[in-house]
Structures are given as C-alpha cells and as structure tokens.
SETI-895455 format. One line per 4 residues: number of its first residue (from 1); for each residue x, y, z of N, C-alpha, C. Coordinates in steps of 0.001 Angstrom, whole numbers, plus 500000, padded with zeros to 6 digits. Layout:
N
NUM = X:Y:Z:X:Y:Z:X:Y:Z; ...
This chain:
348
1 = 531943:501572:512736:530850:500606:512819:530079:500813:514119; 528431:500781:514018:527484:501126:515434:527631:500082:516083; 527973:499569:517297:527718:498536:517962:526231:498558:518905; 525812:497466:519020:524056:497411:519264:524528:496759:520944
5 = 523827:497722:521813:524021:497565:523061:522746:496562:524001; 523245:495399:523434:522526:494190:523802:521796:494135:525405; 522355:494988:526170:521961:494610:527822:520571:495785:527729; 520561:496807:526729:519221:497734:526564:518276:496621:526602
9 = 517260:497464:527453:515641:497051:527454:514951:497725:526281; 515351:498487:525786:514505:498630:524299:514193:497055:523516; 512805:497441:523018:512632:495614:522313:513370:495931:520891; 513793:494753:520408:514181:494994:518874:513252:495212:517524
13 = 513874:495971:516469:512363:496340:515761:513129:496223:514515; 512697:494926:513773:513292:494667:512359:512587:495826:511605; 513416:496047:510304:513375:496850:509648:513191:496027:507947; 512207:495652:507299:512562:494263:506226:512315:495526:504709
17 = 514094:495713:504046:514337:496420:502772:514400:495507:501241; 512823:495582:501117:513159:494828:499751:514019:495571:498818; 514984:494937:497953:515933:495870:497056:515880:494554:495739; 515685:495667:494589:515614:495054:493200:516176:496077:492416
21 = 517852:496126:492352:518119:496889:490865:517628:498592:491272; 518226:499019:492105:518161:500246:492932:519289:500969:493386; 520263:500685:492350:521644:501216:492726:521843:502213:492927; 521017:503225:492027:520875:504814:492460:520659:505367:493733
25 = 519590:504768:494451:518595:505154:495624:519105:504557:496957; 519614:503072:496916:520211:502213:497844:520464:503079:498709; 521884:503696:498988:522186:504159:499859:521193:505332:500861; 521006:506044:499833:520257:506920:500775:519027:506356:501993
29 = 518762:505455:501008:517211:504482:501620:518530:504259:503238; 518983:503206:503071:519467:502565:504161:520557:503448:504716; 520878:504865:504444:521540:506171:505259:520572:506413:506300; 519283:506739:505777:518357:506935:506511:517660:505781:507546
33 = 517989:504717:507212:517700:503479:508753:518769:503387:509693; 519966:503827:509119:520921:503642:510215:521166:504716:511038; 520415:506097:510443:520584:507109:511543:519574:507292:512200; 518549:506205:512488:517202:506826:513620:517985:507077:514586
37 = 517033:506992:515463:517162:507796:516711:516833:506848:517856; 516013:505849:517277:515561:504351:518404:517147:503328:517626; 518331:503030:518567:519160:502412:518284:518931:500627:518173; 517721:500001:518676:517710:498638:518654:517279:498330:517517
41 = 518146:497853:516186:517498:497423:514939:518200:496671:514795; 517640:495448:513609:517607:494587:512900:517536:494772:511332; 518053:495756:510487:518122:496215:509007:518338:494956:508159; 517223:494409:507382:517128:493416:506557:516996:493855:505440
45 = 518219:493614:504773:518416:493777:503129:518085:492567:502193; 516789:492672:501675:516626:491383:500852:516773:491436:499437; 518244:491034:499477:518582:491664:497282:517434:490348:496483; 516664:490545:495782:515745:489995:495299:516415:489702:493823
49 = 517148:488771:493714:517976:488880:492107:518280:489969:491863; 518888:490792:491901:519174:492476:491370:520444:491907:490389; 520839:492455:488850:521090:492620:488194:522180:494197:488200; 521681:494754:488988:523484:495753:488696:523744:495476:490408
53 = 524165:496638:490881:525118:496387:491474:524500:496669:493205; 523344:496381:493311:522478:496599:494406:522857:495708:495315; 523198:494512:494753:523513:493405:495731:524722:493594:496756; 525882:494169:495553:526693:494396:496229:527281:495661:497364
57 = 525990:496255:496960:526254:497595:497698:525443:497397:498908; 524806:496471:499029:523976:495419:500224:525105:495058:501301; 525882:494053:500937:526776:493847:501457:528017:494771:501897; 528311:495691:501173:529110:496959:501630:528656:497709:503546
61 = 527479:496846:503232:526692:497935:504218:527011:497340:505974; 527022:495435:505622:527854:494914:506539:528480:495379:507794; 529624:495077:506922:531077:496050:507155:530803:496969:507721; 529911:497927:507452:529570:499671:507937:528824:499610:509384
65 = 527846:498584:509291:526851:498879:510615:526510:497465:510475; 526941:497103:512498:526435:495652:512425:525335:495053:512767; 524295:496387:512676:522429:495653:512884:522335:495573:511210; 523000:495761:510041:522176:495043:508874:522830:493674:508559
69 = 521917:492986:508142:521609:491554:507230:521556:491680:506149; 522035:490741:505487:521531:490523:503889:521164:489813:503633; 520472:489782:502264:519742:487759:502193:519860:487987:500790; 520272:487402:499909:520607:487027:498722:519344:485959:498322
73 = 518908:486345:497560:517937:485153:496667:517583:485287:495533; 517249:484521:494550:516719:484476:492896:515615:485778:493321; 515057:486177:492088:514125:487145:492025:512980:486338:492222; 512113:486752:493158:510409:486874:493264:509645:487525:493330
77 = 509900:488981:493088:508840:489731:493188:508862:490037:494533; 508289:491619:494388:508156:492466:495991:507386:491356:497099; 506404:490651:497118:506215:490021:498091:506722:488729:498456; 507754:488388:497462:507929:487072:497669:509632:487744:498799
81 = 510269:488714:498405:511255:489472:499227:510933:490090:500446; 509551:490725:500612:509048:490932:501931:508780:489880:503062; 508496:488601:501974:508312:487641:503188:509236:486850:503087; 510607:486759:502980:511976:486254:502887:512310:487039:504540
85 = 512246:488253:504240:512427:489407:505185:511618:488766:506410; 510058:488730:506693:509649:488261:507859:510536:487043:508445; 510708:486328:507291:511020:484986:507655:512028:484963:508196; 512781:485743:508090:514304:485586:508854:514511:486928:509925
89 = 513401:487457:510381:513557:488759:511086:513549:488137:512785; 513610:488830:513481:514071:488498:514939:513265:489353:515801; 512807:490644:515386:512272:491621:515995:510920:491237:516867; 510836:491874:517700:509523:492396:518470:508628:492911:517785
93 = 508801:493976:516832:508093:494711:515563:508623:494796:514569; 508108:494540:513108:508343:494724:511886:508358:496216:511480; 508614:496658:510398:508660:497789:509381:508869:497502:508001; 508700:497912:507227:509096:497961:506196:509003:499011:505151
97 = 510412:499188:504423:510926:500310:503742:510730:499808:502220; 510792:500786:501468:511077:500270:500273:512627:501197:499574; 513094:500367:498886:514387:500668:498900:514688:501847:497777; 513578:502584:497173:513355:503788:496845:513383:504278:497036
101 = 512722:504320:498464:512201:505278:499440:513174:505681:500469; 512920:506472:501271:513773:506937:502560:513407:507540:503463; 513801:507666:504931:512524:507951:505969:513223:508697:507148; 512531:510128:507966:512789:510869:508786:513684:509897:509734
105 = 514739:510468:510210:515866:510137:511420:515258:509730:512770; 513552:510189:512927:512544:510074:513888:511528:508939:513512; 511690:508113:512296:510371:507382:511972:510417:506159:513013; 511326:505523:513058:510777:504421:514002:511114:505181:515332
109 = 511446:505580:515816:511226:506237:517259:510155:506919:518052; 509488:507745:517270:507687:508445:517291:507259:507556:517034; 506903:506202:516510:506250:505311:515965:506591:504505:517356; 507619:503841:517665:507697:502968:518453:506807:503415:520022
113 = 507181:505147:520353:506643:505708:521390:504943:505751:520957; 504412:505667:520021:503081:505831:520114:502805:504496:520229; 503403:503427:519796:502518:502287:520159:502836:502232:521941; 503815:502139:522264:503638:502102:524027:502638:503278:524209
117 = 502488:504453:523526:501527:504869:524328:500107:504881:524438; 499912:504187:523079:498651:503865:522891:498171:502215:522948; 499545:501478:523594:499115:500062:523092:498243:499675:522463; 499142:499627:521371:498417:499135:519915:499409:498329:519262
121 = 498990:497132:518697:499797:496566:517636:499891:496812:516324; 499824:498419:516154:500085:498968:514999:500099:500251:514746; 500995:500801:514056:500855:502922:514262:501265:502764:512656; 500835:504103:512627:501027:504635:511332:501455:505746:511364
125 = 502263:506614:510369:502451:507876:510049:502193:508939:508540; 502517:509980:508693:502253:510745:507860:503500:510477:506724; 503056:510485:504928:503799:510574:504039:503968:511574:503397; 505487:511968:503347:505570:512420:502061:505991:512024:500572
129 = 505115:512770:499529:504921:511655:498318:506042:512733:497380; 507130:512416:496685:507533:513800:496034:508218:512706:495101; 508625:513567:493948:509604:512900:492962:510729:512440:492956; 511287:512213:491854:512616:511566:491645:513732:512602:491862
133 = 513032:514169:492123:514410:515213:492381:514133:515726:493264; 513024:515230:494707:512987:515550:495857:511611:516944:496195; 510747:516591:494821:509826:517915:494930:508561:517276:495384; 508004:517786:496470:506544:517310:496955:505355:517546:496073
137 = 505172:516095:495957:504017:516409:494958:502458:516273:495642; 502655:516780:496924:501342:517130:497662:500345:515986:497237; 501054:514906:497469:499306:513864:496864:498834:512799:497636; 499328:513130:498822:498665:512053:499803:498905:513164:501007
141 = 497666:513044:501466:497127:514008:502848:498079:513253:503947; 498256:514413:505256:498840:514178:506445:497124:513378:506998; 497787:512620:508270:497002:511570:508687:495998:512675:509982; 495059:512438:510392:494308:513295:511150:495236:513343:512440
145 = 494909:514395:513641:495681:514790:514198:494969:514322:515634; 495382:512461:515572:494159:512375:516483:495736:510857:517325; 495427:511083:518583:496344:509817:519021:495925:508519:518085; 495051:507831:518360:494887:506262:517771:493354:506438:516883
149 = 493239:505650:516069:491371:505555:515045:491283:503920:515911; 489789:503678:515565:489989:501959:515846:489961:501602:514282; 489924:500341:514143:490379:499571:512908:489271:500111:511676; 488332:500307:512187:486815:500555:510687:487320:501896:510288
153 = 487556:502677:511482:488023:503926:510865:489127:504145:510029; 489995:503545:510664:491475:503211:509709:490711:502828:507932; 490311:501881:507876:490056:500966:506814:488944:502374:505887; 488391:502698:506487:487351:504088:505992:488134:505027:505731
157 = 489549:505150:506037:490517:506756:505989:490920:506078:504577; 491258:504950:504102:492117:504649:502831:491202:505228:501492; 489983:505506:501693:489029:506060:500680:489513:506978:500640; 490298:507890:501662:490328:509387:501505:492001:509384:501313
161 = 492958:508731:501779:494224:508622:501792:495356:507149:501732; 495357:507234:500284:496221:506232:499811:497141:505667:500554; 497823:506960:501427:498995:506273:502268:498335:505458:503589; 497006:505354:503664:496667:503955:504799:496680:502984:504486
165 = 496841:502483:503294:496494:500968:502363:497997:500364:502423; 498740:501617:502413:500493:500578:502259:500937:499847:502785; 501513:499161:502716:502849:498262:503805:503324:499111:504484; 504192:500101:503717:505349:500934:504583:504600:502111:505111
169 = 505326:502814:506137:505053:503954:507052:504187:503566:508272; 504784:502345:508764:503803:501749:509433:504897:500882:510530; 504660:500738:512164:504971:499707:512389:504320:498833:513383; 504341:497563:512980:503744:496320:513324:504288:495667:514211
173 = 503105:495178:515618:503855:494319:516334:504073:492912:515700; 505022:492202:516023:505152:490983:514969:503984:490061:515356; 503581:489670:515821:502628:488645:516165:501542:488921:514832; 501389:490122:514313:500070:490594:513373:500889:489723:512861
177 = 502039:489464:511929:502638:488502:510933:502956:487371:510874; 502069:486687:512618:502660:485304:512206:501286:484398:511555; 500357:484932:510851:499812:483271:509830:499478:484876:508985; 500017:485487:508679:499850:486399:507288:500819:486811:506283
181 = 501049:486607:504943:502396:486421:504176:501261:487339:502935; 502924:488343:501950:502057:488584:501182:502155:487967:500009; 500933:488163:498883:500980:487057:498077:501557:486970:496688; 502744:485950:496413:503848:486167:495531:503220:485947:493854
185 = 503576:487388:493047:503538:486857:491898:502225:488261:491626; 501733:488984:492339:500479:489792:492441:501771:491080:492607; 500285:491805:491418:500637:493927:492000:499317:493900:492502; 499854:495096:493590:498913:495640:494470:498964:494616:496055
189 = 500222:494022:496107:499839:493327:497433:499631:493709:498713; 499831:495057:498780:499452:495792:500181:497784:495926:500266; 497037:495605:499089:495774:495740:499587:494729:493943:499598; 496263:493107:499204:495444:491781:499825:495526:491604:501009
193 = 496251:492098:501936:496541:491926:503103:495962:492752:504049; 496082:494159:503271:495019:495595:504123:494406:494386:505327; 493027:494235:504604:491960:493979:506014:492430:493028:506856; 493544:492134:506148:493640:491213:507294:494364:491586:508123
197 = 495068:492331:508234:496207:493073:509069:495315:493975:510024; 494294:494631:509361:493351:495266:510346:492612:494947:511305; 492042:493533:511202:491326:492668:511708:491843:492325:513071; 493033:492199:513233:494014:492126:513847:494310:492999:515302
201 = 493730:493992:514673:494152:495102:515551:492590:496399:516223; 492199:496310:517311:490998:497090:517374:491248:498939:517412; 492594:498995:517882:492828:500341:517494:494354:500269:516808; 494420:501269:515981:495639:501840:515279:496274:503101:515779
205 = 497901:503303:516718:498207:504720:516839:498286:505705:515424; 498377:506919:515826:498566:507792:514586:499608:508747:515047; 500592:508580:514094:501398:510003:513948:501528:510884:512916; 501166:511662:513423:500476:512739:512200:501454:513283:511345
209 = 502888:513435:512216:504093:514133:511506:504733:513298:510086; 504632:513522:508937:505401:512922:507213:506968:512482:507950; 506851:511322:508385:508366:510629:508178:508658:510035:507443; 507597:509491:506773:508254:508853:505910:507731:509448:504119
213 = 509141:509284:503471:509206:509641:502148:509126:508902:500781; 507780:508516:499734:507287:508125:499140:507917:508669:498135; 509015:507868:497217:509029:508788:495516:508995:508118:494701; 507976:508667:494172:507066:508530:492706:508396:508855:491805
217 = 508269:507514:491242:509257:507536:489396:508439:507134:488098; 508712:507916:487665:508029:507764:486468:507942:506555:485607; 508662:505557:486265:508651:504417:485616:507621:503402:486331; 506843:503617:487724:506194:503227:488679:504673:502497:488054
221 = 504536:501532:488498:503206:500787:488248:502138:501420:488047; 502103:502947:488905:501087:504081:488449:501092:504468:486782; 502223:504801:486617:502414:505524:485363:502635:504326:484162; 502455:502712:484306:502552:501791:483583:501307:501370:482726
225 = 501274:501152:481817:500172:500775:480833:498948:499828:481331; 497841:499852:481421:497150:499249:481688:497161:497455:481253; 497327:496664:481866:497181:494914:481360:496726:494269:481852; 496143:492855:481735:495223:491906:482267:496069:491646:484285
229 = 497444:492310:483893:497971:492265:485672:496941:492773:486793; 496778:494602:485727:496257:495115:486677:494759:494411:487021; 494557:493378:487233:493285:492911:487344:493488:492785:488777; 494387:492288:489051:495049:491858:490608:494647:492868:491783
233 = 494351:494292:491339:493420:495421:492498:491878:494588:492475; 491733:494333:491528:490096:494058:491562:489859:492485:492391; 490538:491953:492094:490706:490219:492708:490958:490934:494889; 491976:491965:494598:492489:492075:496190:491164:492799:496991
237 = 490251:493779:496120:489462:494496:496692:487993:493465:496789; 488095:492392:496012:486703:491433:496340:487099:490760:497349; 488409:490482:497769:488700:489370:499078:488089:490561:500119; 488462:491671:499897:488707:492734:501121:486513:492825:501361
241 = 486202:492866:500172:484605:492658:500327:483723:491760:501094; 484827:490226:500570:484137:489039:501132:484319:488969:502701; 485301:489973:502900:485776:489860:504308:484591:490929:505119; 484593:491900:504579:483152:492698:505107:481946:491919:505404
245 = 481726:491391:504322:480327:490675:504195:480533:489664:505817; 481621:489092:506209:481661:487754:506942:482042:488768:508294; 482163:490042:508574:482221:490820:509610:481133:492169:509307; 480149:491493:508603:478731:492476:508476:479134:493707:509177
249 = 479718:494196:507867:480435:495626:507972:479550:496905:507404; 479002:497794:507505:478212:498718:507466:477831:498922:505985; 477305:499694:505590:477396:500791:503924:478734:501841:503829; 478636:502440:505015:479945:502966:504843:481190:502882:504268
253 = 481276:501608:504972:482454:500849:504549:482314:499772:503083; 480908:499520:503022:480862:498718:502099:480583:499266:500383; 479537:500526:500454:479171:501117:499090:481036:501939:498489; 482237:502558:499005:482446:503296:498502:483350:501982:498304
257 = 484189:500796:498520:484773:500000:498279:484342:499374:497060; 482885:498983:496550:482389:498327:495539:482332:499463:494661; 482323:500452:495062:482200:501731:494057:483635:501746:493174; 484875:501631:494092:486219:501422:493404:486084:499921:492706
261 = 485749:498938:493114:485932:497742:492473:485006:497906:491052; 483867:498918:490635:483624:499476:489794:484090:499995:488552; 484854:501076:489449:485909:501677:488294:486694:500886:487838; 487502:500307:488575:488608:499246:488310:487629:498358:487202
265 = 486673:497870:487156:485959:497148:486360:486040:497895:485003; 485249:499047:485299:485216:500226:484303:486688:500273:483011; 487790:500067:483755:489142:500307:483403:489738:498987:482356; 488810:498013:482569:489056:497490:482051:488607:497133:480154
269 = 487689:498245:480001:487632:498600:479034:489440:498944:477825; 489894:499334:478448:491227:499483:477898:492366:498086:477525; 491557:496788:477964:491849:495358:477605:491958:494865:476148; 492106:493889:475895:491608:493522:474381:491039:492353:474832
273 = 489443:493042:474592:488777:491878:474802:488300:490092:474142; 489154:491136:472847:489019:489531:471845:490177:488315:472226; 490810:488973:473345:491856:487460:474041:490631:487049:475064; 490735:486179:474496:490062:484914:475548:490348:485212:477086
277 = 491432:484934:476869:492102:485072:478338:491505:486361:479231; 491861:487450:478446:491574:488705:479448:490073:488604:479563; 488962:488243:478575:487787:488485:478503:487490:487730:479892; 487460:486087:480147:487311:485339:480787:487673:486149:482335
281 = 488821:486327:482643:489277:486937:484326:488410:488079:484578; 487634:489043:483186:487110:489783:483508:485518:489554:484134; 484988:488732:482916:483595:488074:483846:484082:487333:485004; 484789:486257:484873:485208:485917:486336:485055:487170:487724
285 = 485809:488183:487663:485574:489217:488054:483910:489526:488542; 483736:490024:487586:481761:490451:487354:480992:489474:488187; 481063:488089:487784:480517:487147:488477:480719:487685:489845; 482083:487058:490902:482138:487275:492288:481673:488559:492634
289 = 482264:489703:491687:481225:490761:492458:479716:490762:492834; 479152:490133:491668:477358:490055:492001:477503:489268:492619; 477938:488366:492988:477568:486790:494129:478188:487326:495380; 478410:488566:495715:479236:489047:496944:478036:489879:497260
293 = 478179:490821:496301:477210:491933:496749:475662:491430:496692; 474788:490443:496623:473239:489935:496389:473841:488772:497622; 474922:488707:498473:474749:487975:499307:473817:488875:500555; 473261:487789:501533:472359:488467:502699:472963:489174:503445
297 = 474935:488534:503706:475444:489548:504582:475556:490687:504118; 475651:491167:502953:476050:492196:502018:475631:493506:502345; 475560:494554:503437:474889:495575:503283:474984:496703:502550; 475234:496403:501370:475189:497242:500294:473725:498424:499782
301 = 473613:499360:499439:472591:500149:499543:471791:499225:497995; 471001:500225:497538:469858:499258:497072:470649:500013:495735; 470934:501471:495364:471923:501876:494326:473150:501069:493997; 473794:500463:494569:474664:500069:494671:474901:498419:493739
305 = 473578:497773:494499:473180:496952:493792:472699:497097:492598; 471937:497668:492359:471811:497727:490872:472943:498351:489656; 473714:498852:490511:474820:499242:489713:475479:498033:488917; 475424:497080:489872:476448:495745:490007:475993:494737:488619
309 = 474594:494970:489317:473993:494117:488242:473701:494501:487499; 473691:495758:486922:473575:496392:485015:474796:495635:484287; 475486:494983:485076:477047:494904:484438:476978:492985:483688; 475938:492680:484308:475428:491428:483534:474720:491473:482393
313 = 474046:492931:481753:473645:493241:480507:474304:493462:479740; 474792:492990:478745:475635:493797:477438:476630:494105:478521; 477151:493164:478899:478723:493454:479523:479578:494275:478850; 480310:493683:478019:481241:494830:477407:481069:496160:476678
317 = 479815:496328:476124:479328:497919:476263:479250:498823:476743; 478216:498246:477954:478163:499334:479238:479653:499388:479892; 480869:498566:479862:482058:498850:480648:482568:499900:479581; 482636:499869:478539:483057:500741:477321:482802:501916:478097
321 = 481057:501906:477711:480414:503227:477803:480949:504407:478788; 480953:503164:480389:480620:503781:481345:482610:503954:481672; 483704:503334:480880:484799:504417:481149:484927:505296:480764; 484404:505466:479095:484710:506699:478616:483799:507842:478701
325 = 482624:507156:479451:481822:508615:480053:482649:508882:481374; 483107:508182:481730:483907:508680:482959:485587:509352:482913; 486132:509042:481665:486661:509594:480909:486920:511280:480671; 485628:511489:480110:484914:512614:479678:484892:513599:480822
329 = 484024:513199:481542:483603:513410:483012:485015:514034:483805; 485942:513419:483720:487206:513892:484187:487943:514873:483634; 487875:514759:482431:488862:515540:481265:488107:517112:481543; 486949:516933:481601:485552:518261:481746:486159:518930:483548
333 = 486132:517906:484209:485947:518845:485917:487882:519610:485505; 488875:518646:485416:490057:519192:485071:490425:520611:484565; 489713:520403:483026:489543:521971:482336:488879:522817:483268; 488003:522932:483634:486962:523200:484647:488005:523720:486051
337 = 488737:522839:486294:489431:523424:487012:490800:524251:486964; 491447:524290:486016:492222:525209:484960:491910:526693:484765; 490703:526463:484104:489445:528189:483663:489249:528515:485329; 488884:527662:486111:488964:528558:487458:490165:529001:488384
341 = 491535:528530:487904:492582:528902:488613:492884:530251:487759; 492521:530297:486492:492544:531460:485677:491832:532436:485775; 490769:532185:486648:489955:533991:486646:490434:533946:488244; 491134:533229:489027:491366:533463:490448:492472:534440:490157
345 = 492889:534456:489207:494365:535104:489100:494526:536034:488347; 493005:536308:487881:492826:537550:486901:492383:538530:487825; 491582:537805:489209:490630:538261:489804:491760:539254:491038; 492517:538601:491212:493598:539002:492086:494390:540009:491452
C-alpha cells in the first residue's frame, strides 16, 4: 500500500473516476492513476449504480492504495457522478478520467508543471484516440506546440480538435468548479460547460505530448443511432452562442459554431417527425437559433444569417433536403478520396 507523505508541499490534485459497469477496463484505468509520477492524489471512484462487478473492484482498490475513495450511489448518469466526485473532492486541482480510458504515468505531473509555469487555472494535453485493442485511430490532432493559447483561441482550436471540448485530459484549478456543475440527465455535457469553464480562465497551458488515452468502443454514443437525445448538442451549442453574443465575440468564433448548430439541425432529418414531441424540440430549436443569431449582439456574417433564416421556410424540407445533399456531398469527397489513394499507389 502507497502511503501519501502529508508534510510534502506539493498541493493535492483530485483525480474524479466516473465508473458505470466497466469491469473489463477498471483496472487498467485506475493502474494508470496510481502510477503517476506527481505522488499527492486524491483518486475518486464514483460507482454510479454499476450492475456487475465494477463496484466491487472499486473497493478492492482501497485496500491497495490509500489516496483512493469510493462513493457508492444509485445511477445518474455521467454528470450526475462527475459532480458527486467534485462534491466530495479535497484537492487544489481537479481532473478527470473516464473509467474507459487510461492515461501516461506523466499526465498529471507535465500538466501540474505547466500550470506553475504558466500560471494558469487550466492546461490541457495531447490525446490519444485508439480502439478497444489498443490501435490508434489517428482522429484527434496533437495540440499546437505552443506553451499557453488565451481562452478565444482555445474555444477556436475545438473547430479543429475535438479533444479541446472534453472534460478529461485536462487539469483544473478547483476554484473554476466552485458555482459550475455538469448538467444531469444530458449527452454531450462537456460542451454545456465548454465556455463556461473558459470564461474563467484568460490563458490555457498546453502540453503538446498524448497522455492521455481516449478508446473509442463501438458501442459509444458516436456509433449510437440517432434520437430526439441527440438534440442535447444543439440545446449545449445555443447556450455556448448566447454566451458569445453577451461577450460580443467575433465571426470567427461565431459563423463556424452556428455553422455546426446547422448540421446538427440538418441531422435531424433522421427524426420521426410525425411525433409531436420530436417535431416540437426541433422548432423549439430553430426558433432560439434565429432569435440568437438576428440579435444586435450577434456578429454573425450576413451568409450566415440567411442561412438561419431559410430554415423558417418549409422547415422540414429544406432540413430533409439539405442532409441528404450533404449526405451525398460526403459519400462523393470519400470515394473521391479512395480513387485518389489508388492512383497514388499505382503511381508509385
């Protein structure tokens, strides 16, 4: 068992592991927190109702090393377990893992040294994204090779790299978490919180080096059927709008964000629109977007706007139209890009 050498001046840096029914992965996830390399932790295991044997392999862990916790509770969903986790954490700085996942022997240690060296109440690092048998599936870029971005830039890199929008690979001084919780009962909650967490902070450190390890399972919310849930990106990306508009935030930042809240619109073509229900959240939807974007703070380009508002004509047509021309559009550059890996290799 590690004993935690209390008279160290290192600050403490909770670590908050949501776990749901992860019996496979468990260990490795939390092999990999107990061997960093920065020894002052706080390892918070939050079994979220788990159903096989996750809970108990939670508690095994005890016994083994005495910086982890456990917290036993009914199931709520990933954010209602992340903020179980704040709530009972002790640390100077947060983290958070997901109990899928698993992370370099160096992640909180390079992380902890870039925020002292950049004082910042927040760093980030590089991911790696690979499968369920450990193969990199090259799909989220290393982070630029720059000490710290300030916050617009950060928030402008998530257009180009998924892994800035997450919770995890990240650590937070705690103070960013005391009036911010994420919100229980929602997918996609790392991007209701994105801006407010940013807001927070005028620069972000960067560590460029992949410590931490992202794996994609095929059973993952990505690879899950489209449903009136996934509406919950489009609801998180209009807060993240309204929040621009009220910090008269550029075009930059503002056209390629409404451009995704677009597609996501677009996507919803794949609904059944003859339920009431889904039809309704979807204009609901439509509405706040035009009453966001035709606001004065709004600096949205003049394309942009009119995009918004074609979507009040023959609503459900043009969303038809304009997925499965986009559809098309994709299926075409793909092949397109196939026939050209094929004469590269004829050519060679």
């Amino acid at each position: 068992m590690k004993e935690i050498n209390m008279a160290s001046t290192s600050p403490l840096i909770s670590i908050i592991v949501p776990v749901y029914n992860v019996q496979k992965s468990l260990n490795r996830c939390i092999k990999s927190l107990v061997a960093q390399t920065y020894p002052m932790l706080e390892i918070i295991l939050v079994d979220d109702g788990s159903t096989d044997e996750s809970g108990r392999l939670c508690d095994d862990w005890i016994a083994r090393d005495s910086r982890v916790k456990v917290i036993h509770k009914s199931n709520g969903g990933l954010s209602d377990a992340r903020n179980a986790g704040i709530d009972a954490s002790h640390g100077d700085y947060l983290s958070f893992v997901d109990s899928d996942d698993y992370v370099d022997e160096r992640f909180i240690g390079l992380m902890f040294e870039a925020a002292c060296r950049e004082n910042t109440p927040l760093v980030m690092c590089s991911v790696v994204q690979e499968d369920e048998s450990g193969k990199d599936l090259l799909g989220i870029p290393a982070l630029p090779s720059l000490p710290s971005l300030n916050n617009r830039q950060c928030m402008e890199l998530t257009y180009t790299n998924s892994g800035a929008v997450t919770a995890w690979s990240k650590l937070y001084r705690r103070s960013i978490w005391d009036n911010i919780r994420f919100p229980k009962g929602r997918l996609h909650e790392d991007e209701f919180v994105f801006h407010e967490v940013m807001y927070q902070c005028e620069t972000v450190a960067i560590v460029p080096e992949r410590l931490y390890h992202y794996v994609q399972h095929s059973g993952s919310i990505m690879h899950s059927t489209y449903s009136i849930r996934s509406v919950d990106r489009i609801e998180a990306w209009l807060s993240r709008l309204s929040a621009f508009n009220q910090h008269h935030e550029k075009s930059n930042l503002v056209d390629p964000l409404i451009e995704m809240i677009l597609h996501e619109v677009y996507c919803t073509a794949q609904l059944r629109w003859n339920d009431g229900t889904n039809r309704q959240v979807v204009l609901s939807s439509i509405e706040s977007l035009c009453s966001l974007v035709n606001a004065d703070s709004c600096s949205a380009s003049m394309d942009i706007r009119q995009k918004v508002n074609a979507l009040k004509k023959h609503t459900r047509s043009h969303i038809v139209c304009l997925y499965w021309a986009g559809r098309i559009k994709d299926a075409i550059r793909r092949r397109l890009h196939v026939v050209r890996c094929k004469w590269r290799e004829r050519a060679a």
